[in-house]
N, C-alpha and C positions, 0 to 999 in steps of 0.2 A: 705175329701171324697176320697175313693181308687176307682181306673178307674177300672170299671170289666174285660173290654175287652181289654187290650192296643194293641194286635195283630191289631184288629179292626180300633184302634187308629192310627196308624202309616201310612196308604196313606193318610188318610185326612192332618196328619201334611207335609205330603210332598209336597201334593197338595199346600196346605196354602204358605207353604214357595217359592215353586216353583213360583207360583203368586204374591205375593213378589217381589221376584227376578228381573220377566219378567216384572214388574209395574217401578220399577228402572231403568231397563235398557233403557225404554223406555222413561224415566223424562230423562235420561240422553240425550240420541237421541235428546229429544227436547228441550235442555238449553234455557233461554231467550237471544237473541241476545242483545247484551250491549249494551246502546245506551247515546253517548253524546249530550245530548240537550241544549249546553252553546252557540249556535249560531243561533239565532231567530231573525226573526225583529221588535218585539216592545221590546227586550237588548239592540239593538243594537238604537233604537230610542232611550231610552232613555238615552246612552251615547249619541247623538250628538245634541239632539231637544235644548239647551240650545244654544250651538256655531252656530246652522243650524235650525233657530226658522221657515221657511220655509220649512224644511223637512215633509214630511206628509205621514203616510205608505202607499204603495199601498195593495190596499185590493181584497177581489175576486168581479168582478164585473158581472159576470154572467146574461146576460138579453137573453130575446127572439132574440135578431139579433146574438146571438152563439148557438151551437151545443156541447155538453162536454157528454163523454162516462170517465166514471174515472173508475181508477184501474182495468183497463183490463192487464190480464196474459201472459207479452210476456215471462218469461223462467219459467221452473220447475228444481231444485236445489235439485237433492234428496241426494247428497249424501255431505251439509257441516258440518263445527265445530259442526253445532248448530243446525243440523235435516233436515230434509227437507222443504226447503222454496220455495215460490212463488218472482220473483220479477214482477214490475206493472209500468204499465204507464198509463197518460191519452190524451185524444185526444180532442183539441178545435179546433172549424174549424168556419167558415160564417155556418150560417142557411141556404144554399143555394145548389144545385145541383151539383155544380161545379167542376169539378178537378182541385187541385189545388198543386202547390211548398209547400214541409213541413220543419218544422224545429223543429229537433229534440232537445229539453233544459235540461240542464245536470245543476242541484244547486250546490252550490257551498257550504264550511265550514269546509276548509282544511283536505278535501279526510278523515275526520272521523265523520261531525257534519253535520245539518240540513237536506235537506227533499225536493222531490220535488214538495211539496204544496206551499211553501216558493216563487217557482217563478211560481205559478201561475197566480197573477195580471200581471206579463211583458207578460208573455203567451196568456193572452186574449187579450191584447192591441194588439201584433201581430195580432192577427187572428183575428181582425175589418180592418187589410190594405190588407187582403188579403188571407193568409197565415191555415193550418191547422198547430198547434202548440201542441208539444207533450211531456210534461215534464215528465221524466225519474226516476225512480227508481235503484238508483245499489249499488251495497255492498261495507260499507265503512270500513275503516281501522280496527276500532274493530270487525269488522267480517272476511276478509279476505283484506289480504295487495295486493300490488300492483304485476303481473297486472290484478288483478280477473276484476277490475269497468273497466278496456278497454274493456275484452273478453266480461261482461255484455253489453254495449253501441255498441259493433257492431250485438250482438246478436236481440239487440232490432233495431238495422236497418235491420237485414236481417227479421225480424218480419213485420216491418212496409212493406216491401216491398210485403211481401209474400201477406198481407189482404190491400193493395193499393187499389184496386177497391173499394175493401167494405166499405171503408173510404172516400174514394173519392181523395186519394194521385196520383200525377204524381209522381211515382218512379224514372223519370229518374231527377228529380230537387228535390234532399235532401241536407238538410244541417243539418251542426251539430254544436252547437252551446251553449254555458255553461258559466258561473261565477265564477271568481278566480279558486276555484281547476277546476269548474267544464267546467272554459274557457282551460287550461289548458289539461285536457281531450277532450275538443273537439277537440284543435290544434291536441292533440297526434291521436286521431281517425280517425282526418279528414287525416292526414299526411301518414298513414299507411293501407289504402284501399290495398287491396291483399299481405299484410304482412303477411307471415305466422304466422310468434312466434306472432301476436296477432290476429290471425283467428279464431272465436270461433267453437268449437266441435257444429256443428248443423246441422243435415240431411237438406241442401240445397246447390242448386249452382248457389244461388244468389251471388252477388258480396255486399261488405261492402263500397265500392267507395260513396263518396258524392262528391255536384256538388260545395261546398264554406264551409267555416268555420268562424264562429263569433265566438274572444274569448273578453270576458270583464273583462277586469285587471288579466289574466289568463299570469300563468311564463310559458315562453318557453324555455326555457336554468336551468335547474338546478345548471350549473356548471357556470355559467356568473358569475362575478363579484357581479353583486347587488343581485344576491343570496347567491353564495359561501361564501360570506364574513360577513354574518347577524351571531352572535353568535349565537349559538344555545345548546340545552340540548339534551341528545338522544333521547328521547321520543316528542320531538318536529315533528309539521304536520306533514310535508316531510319526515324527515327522520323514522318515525314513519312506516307512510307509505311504503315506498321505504325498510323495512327490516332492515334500518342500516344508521350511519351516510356514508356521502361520503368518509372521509378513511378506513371506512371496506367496503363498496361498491361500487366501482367507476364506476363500467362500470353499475351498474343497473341506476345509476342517471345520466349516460351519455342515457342509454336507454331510460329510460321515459322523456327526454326531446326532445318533437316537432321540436325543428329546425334541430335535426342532419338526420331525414325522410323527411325534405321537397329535391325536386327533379327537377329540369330545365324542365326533360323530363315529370312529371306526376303533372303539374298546379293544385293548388286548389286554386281557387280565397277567399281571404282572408280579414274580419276585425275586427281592432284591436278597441277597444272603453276605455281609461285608463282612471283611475284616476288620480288625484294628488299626488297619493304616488306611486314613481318611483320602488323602490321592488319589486313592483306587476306587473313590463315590466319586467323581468331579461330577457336579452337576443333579445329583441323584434329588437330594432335597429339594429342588424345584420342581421338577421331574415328577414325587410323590402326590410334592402340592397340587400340581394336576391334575394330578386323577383322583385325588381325595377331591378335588372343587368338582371335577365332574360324576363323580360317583362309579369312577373305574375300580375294577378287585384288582388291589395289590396288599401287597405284607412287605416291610422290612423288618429283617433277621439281624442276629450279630455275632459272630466268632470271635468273641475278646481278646485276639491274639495278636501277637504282631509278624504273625506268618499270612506274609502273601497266598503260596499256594497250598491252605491250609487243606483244603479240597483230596489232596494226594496222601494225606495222613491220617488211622489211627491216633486219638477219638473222633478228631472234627467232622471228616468224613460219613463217619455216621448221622450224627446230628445233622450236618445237611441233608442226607438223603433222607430223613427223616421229616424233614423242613418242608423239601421239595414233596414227598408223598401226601403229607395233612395239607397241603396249599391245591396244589390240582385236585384230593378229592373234596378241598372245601368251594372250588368253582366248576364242580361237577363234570369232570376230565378222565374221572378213575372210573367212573362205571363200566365194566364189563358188558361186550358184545353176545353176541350168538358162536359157537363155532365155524370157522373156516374152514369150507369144503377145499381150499387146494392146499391148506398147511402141512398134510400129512403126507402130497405131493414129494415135499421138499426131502 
């Protein structure tokens, strides 16, 4: 068949193509962000339920004596690798009036794996002693390296502070608080309140200051000994992370490591809750000496186990959050507010 009119012809094929085009560019805009799912907790049960026949996952236990608003939008991300994203957090609190000390929980799964669903059972147990408890979403290594999850995590504090009332949070008692990487992050966050180089771009002049720091088997020393000296592949957690092994990057792995920001002059009462596997303190025993030579509140804890995330299991699970509750109300964190007039808003 011959086209009668091809003059005719010729803006429709531009059009077509044009649209085309502008459909691609926009698949591209919106790449899937890549996602490593090899750290979850019934993998990780089922490596140790044999050796730890007493391990038992913690699950979401969700009843009427809690409050849970999930995946609320603390940032808008318009311009990454992989399009414009939301990140989220959720908020569990007592089903009650009250204003209350929060704690902010950062999951852990070496700064590129799991999820902050993963610590939701520790999250609710919290917030039956007391506590509004707030598990955190941030961008992990396959989507942007280090320090994108600090600038997210203080981002999402100066969040929680701004909607305090409407939550029923006392702003002036935050803690920051996470698992392996994501104890690790907390140290780093909690160490580095009015840090510039990790001050996030956000129209407020709230401060990022929190009032203590829980980290649970979270490294504070990159460059310690029981770190520095673990072999490693270049594509390994950390260094994945961090851009680069520590001979092509020294000072960044001097940077992200918590102990060289803690300060005599600017206290964050501090605890440490470990396991049995000592690689997972790199640095910590210096770190303690510290603030025992300056007169900082901290406590180390012990989980005699040799389960990394022992966090995510019946019994241990308990005993930390048990840890973590007698610790903030021994540096006076747990007190109870007055009622919030917008909580019953929500």
């Amino acid at each position: 068949m011959k086209w009668k009119n091809k003059g005719a012809q010729y803006p429709l094929f531009c059009y077509i193509f044009a649209l085309l085009l502008y459909s691609g560019m926009l698949r591209a805009q919106h790449k899937a962000i890549p996602r490593d799912t090899s750290y979850n907790t019934m993998r990780v049960w089922r490596q140790i339920k044999k050796k730890h026949p007493e391990a038992r996952p913690a699950v979401d236990s969700l009843g009427s004596d809690l409050r849970m608003t999930r995946n609320l939008v603390y940032a808008h991300l318009p311009n990454t690798d992989f399009g414009p994203r939301d990140l989220h957090l959720d908020i569990i609190r007592p089903n009650d009036g009250l204003t209350r000390a929060a704690v902010l929980w950062i999951h852990g799964g070496g700064w590129r794996s799991g999820h902050k669903e993963m610590d939701i059972p520790i999250a609710q147990l919290l917030a039956r002693k007391g506590y509004v408890c707030i598990p955190v979403e941030h961008q992990l290594s396959l989507e942007a390296k280090y320090p994108q999850a600090v600038l997210n995590i203080k981002s999402a504090i100066v969040w929680l502070k701004e909607h305090a009332e409407l939550y029923g949070i006392d702003s002036s008692r935050m803690i920051v608080a996470g698992s392996s990487a994501g104890g690790q992050l907390a140290s780093l966050v909690g160490l580095t309140g009015g840090v510039d180089r990790f001050e996030p771009q956000v129209e407020s002049k709230l401060s990022t200051h929190v009032q203590a720091i829980v980290d649970l088997d979270g490294v504070v020393d990159f460059m310690a000994p029981l770190s520095l000296n673990l072999e490693r592949k270049a594509d390994s957690p950390d260094a994945f992370w961090l851009g680069g092994t520590f001979a092509e990057k020294p000072l960044v792995w001097k940077e992200a490591s918590p102990i060289f920001w803690a300060r005599e002059d600017k206290p964050v009462p501090m605890l440490f809750i470990n396991s049995g596997l000592p690689r997972f303190h790199a640095g910590q025993d210096e770190l303690v000496g510290m603030l025992k030579r300056w007169g900082t509140a901290h406590e180390v804890h012990h989980i005699d186990v040799d389960v990394h995330p022992f966090w995510l299991f019946h019994p241990w699970v308990d005993h930390s959050v048990d840890m973590i509750d007698q610790f903030l109300e021994r540096v006076q964190l747990k007190v109870q507010a007055g009622l919030s007039s917008k909580l019953d808003m929500l």
